[in-house]
C-alpha positions in Angstrom: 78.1 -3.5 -96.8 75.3 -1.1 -95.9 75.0 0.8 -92.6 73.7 -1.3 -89.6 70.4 -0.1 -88.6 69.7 3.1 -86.3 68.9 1.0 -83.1 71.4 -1.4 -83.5 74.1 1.6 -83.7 72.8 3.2 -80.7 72.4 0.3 -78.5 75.8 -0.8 -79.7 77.1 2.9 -78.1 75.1 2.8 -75.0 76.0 -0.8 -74.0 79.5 -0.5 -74.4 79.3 3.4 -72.6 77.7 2.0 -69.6 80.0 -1.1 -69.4 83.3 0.9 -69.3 81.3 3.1 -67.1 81.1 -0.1 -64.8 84.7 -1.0 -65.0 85.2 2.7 -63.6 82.7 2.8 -60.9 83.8 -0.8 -59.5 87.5 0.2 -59.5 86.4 3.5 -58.3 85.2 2.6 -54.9 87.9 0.6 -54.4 89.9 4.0 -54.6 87.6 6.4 -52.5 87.8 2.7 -49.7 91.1 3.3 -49.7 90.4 7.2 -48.9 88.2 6.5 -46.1 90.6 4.1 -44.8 94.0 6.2 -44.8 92.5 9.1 -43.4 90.7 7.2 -40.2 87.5 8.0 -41.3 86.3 4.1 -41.2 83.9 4.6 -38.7 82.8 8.5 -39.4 79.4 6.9 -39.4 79.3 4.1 -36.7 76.4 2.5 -37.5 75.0 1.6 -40.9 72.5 1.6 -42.8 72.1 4.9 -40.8 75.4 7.2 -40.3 74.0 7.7 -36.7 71.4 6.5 -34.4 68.2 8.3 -35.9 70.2 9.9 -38.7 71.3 8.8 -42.4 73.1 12.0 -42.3 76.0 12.9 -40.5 75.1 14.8 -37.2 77.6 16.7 -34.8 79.7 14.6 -32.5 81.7 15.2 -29.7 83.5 12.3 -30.7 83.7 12.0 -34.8 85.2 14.4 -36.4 82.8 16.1 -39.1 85.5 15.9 -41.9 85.9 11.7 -41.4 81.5 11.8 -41.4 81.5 13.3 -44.5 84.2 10.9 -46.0 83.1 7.8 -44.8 79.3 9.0 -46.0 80.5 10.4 -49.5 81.7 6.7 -50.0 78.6 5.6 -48.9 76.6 8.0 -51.4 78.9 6.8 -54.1 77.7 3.8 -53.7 74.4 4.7 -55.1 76.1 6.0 -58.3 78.0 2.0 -58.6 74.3 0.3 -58.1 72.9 2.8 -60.9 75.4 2.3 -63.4 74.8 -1.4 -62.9 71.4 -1.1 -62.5 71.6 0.6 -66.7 73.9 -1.7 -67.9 71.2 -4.8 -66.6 68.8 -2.6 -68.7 70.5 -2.3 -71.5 71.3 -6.0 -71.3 67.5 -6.9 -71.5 67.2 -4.8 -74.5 69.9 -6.8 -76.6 67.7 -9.0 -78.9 67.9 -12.0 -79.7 68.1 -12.6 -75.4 71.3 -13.4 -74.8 71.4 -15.1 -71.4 75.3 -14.8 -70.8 75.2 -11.2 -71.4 71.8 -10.9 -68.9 73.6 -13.0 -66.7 77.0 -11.1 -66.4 75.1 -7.9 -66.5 72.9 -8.8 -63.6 76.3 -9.3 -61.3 77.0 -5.6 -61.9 73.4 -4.4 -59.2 73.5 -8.1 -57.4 77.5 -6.6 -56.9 76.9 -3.7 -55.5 74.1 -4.9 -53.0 76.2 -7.8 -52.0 78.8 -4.8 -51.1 76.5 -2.9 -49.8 75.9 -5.5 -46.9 79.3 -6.5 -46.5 80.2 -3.0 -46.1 77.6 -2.7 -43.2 79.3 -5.8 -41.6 82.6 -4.3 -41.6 81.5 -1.1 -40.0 79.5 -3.1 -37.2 82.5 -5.6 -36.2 84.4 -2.2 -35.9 86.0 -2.6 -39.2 87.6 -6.0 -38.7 90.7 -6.3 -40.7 89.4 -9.7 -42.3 86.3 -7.9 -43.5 88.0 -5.1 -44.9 90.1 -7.2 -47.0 87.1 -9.7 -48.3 85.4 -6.1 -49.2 88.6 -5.1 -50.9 88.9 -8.6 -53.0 85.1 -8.7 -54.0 85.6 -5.4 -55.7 88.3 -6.9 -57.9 85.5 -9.6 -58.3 83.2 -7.5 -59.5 86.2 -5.2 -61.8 87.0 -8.1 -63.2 83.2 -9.3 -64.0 82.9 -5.4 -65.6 86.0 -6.0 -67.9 84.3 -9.2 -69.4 80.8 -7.3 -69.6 82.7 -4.5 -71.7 83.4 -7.2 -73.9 80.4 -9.7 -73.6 78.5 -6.7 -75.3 80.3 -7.0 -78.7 80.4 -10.6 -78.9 78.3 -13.5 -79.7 76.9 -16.9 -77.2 79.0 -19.4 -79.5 80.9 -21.4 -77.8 84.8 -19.5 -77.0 87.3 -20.2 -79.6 90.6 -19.7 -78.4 93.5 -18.3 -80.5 96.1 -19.9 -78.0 96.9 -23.4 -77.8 95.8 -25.6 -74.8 99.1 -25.5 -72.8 99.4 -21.7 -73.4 95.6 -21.2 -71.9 96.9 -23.4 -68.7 99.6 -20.6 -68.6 97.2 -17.8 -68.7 94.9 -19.5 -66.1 97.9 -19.7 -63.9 98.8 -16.1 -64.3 95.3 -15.7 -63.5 95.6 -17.6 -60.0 98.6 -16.1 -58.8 97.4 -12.9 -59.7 94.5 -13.7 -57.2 96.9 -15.0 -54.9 99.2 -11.4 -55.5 95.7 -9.5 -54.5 94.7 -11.7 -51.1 98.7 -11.0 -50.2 98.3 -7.4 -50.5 95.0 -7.1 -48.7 97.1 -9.0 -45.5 99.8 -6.7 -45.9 97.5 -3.8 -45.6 95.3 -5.7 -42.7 98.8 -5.6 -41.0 99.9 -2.3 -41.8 99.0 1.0 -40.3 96.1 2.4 -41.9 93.2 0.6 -40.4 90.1 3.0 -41.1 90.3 4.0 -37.3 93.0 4.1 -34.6 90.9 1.8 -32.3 91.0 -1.2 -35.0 93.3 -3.9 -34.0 95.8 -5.4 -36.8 96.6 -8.5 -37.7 99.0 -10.3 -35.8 101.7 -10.7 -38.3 104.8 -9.0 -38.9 105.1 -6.7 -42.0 108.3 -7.9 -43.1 107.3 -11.3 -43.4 104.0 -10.4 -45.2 105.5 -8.1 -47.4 108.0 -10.6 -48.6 105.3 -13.0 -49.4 103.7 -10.2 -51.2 106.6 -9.8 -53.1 107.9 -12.6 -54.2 104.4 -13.7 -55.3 105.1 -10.5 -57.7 108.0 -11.8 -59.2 106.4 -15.3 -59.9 103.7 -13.3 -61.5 106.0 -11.5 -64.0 107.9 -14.8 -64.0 104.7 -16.1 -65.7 104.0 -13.4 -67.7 107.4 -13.3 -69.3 107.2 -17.1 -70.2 103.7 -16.2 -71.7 105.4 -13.3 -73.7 107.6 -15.4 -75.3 105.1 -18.3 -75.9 103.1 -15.4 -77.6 106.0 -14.5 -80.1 106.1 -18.1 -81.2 102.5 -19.2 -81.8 101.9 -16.3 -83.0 98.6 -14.5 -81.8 96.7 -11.6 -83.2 97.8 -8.2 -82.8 95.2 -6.7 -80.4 96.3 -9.7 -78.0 100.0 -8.3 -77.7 98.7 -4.9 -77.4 97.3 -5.7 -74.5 99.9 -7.9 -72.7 102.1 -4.6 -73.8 99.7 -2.8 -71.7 99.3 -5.6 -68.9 103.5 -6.1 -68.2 104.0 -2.2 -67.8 101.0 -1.7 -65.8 102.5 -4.5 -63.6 105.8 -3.2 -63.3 104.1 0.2 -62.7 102.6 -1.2 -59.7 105.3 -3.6 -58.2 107.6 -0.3 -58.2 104.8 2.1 -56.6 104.7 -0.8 -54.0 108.7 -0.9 -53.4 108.4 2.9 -53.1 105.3 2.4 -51.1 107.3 0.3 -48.3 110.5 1.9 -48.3 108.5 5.5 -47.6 106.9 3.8 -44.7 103.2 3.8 -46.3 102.2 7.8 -46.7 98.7 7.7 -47.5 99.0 8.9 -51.0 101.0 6.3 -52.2 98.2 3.4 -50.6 95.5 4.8 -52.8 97.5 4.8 -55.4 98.3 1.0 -54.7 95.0 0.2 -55.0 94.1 2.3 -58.5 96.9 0.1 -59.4 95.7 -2.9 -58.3 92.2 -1.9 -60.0 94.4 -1.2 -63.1 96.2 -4.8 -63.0 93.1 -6.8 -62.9 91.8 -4.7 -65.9 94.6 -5.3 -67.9 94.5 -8.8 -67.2 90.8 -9.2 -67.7 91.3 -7.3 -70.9 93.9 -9.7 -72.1 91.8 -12.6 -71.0 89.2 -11.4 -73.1 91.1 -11.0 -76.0 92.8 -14.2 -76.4 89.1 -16.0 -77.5 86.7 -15.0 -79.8 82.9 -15.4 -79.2 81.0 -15.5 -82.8 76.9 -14.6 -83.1 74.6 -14.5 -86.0 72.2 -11.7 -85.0 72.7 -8.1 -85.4 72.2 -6.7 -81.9 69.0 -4.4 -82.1 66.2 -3.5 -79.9 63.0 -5.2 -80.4 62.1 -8.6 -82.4 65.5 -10.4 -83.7 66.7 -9.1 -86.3 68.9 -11.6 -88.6 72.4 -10.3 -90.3 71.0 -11.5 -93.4 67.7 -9.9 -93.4 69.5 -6.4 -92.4 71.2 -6.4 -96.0 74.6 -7.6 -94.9 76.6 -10.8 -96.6 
């Protein structure tokens, strides 16, 4: 089978570069959040878009310390670098030919993403970081991680129609996995609206008791691996293609990475290491599951991706 064409080759590179790159990013600033939040530095800029009245930079203040300024407006600035690598990966999108309008489409929630967060981050600095805000900004991230995962993947494959390589009641397992999972992540952000590290010491909590919500959090986690263990074995006896139990290899120890980081978490009364942490592995869940997700169905195509006029397989010398 002769080489595929120059263009094709190094589209195919840069498309799947800048979609990992987005996976990154999008988990990423769920990570430096975190940061902002555990060391009080929530509202280091009180007022957004500007950090002060007059000022997109942070200024002197008898009442803000410099160091939470700078760490509240470093997240802010890495913002910028999230909206660019969508921004590139929507370009490179357009440039597939034939158009491919799920591709586009996916690609384009990667910018529209990071706007949409932009604002909702300005909302949660001007209710004075509302616990409920934080933990919709928290979730939409995981959205948008999520989104990333199936734009890695998008870019290799094809606009047929999905064909799956499990059976229907197996793929009514895996959507269930995939809704308590959501459920896991909504537990966790009221856990954390709850717990001690608000963003700022002036933020009130919500009125629940840790215990209770932590339980709930918990016990959702064992349902989860309850799932993914009756998925495991359902796996061994259809038998599915290798790269499928690679990756709910990957998934399973990820998930028992994070459900003991989380017991170690609680029992350590919540040192602000450990929450970051959380959330990387939280990130790192929701990838793994996204990846498996993707990897259970196969999209086919006809066209050789290339930049420019399509480009059939046939007429680039492949069979």
């Amino acid at each position: 089978m002769p080489a595929a064409p120059a263009p094709h080759r190094s589209l195919a590179a840069l498309s799947r570069a800048t979609a990992i790159a987005a996976v990154i990013t999008q988990g990423g600033i769920a990570v430096t959040g975190s940061v902002v939040r555990v060391t009080g530095s929530g509202l280091g800029c009180p007022t957004w878009p500007q950090c002060f009245p007059g000022s997109l930079v942070p200024q002197p203040h008898p009442e803000v310390a410099t160091l939470h300024q700078w760490i509240e407006f470093g997240n802010r600035m890495l913002t910028g670098l999230v909206g660019l690598v969508g921004l590139v990966c929507l370009v490179v999108a357009l440039l597939v030919r034939p158009r491919r309008r799920r591709l586009v489409l996916l690609a384009a929630t990667m910018p529209l993403g990071v706007v949409a967060q932009a604002v909702l981050g300005g909302f949660t600095v001007l209710t004075g970081l509302a616990w409920w805000t934080v933990a919709v900004h928290f979730l939409v991230s995981m959205v948008l991680v999520w989104l990333a995962v199936l734009l890695v993947a998008a870019f290799a494959e094809g606009d047929d129609p999905a064909r799956w390589h499990l059976p229907g009641p197996l793929r009514g397992l895996l959507g269930t996995a995939t809704t308590v999972l959501a459920a896991l992540l909504i537990a966790g952000t009221l856990v954390t609206s709850a717990g001690p590290h608000a963003g700022s010491t002036a933020t009130p909590r919500l009125g629940i008791g840790i215990p209770a919500l932590a339980q709930l959090h918990a016990d959702l986690l064992v349902g989860f691996l309850g799932l993914l263990a009756g998925l495991g074995f359902a796996l061994r006896a259809v038998g599915v293609p290798p790269r499928v139990w690679r990756r709910f290899t990957v998934l399973v120890c990820v998930v028992l990475a994070q459900g003991t980081l989380g017991v170690v978490q609680y029992l350590t009364g919540v040192p602000e290491v450990l929450v970051s942490l959380h959330v990387l592995g939280a990130a790192s869940v929701v990838v793994a599951m996204a990846a498996l997700w993707t990897s259970c169905r196969t999209r086919d195509h006809e066209t050789a991706m290339s930049v420019g006029a399509a480009r059939p397989l046939a007429s680039a010398g492949t069979t």
